[in-house]
N, C-alpha and C positions, 0 to 999 in steps of 0.2 A: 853537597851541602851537609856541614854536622848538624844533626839534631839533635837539639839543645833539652837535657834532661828536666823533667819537671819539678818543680819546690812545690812541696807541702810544706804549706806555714800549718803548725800547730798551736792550738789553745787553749791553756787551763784557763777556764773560766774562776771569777770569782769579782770582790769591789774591792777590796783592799788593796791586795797584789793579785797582776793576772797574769800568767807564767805566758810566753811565748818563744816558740822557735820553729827553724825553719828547716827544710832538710832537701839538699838534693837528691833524688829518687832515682841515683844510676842504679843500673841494673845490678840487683844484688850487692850495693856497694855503696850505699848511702852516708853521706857527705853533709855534715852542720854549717850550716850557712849562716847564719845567724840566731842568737838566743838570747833572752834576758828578762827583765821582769820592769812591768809597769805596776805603779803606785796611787793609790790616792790617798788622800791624807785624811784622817779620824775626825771629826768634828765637822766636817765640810758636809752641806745640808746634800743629802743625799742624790736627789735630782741631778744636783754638779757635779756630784762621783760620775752618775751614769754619761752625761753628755762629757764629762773628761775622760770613761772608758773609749769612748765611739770614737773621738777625735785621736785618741793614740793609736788605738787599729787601725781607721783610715791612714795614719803616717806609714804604719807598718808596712799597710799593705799597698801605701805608694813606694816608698822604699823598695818591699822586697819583690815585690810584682810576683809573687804566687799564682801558680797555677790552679789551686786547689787549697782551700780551709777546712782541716779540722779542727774540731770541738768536742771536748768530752760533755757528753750527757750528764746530767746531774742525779745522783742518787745518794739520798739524805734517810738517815734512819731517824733522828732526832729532833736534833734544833729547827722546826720549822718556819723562824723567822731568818732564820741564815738562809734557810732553802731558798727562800722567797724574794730576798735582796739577791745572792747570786742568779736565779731564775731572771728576773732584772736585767742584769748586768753582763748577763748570756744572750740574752734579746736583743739589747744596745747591739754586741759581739757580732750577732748571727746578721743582723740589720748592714754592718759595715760589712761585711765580707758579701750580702747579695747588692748591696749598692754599689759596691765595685765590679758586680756581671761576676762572682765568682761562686762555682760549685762549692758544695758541705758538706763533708763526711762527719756523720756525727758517729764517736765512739762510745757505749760503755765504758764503766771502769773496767770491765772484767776484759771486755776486748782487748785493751791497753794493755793489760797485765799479763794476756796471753799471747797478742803479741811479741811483746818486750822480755817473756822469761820464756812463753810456752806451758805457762801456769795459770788458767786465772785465778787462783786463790793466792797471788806470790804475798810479799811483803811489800812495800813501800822500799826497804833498802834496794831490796833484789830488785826491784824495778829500775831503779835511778843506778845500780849498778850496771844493770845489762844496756844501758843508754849510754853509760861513759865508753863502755869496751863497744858498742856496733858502730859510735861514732869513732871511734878511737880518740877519745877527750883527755888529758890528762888525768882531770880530775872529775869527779861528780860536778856538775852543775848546779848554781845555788842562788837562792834558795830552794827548797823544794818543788815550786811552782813552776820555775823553770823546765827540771828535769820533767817533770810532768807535761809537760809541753812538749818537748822533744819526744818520748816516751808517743805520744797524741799524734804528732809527725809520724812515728815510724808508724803507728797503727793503721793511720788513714794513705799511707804511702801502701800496706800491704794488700787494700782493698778495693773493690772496684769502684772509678768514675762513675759520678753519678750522671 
């Protein structure tokens, strides 16, 4: 019998755009399964953002049938009504991934960053660069949110089952 390597779906969280991707977790050789970014639209009374968050993860996470979801933790130095809508929007997120019976690895930014360079203090470039070369991607993924996502995949691919 082959045993069938596990997906980590990854998640930037956020309401606008919320990055995600997936990653096969072969041993030492991890493989992008799928990536892209969900949208909601500005103006749209917010309540509807969050239940049109929920219902595109649930897709996703029919689609990709993931083993395992990560999610970056939120850490905001500022804006704390942004904090507040993403913390939201993270909830809905975290909501759809246990309704579907599936474990959570939650990262750090800094985790993500040490993963994906071996730095946590990298750049945003360095990050999204070292995601295009461990996937072997042409190109960066894009928008930002995306790569961030995949970047979330490898972090929670490198860590233990909860």
């Amino acid at each position: 019998m082959i045993k069938k390597s596990p997906i980590i779906l990854g998640i930037d969280p956020g309401f606008g755009s919320i990055g995600f991707g997936a990653v096969s977790a072969n041993a030492g050789d991890p493989v992008a399964i799928a990536y892209g970014c969900l949208h909601t639209a500005p103006g749209t009374p917010f309540p509807t953002r969050l239940l049109q968050i929920f219902n595109d993860v649930k897709k996703i996470i029919a689609d990709l049938s993931p083993d395992v979801v990560g999610v970056e933790k939120l850490f905001f130095e500022k804006n704390s009504k942004t904090a507040i809508e993403v913390s939201h929007a993270r909830g809905v997120i975290l909501l759809a991934a246990v309704q579907a019976g599936l474990p959570i690895i939650e990262c750090t930014p800094l985790q993500v960053k040490l993963a994906a360079t071996g730095y946590g203090k990298a750049e945003k470039r360095q990050v999204q660069k070292m995601v295009s070369l461990v996937l072997k991607l042409k190109e960066i993924p894009r928008p930002d949110d995306t790569a961030d996502a995949l970047a979330i995949a490898l972090c929670a691919a490198s860590m233990p089952r909860p």
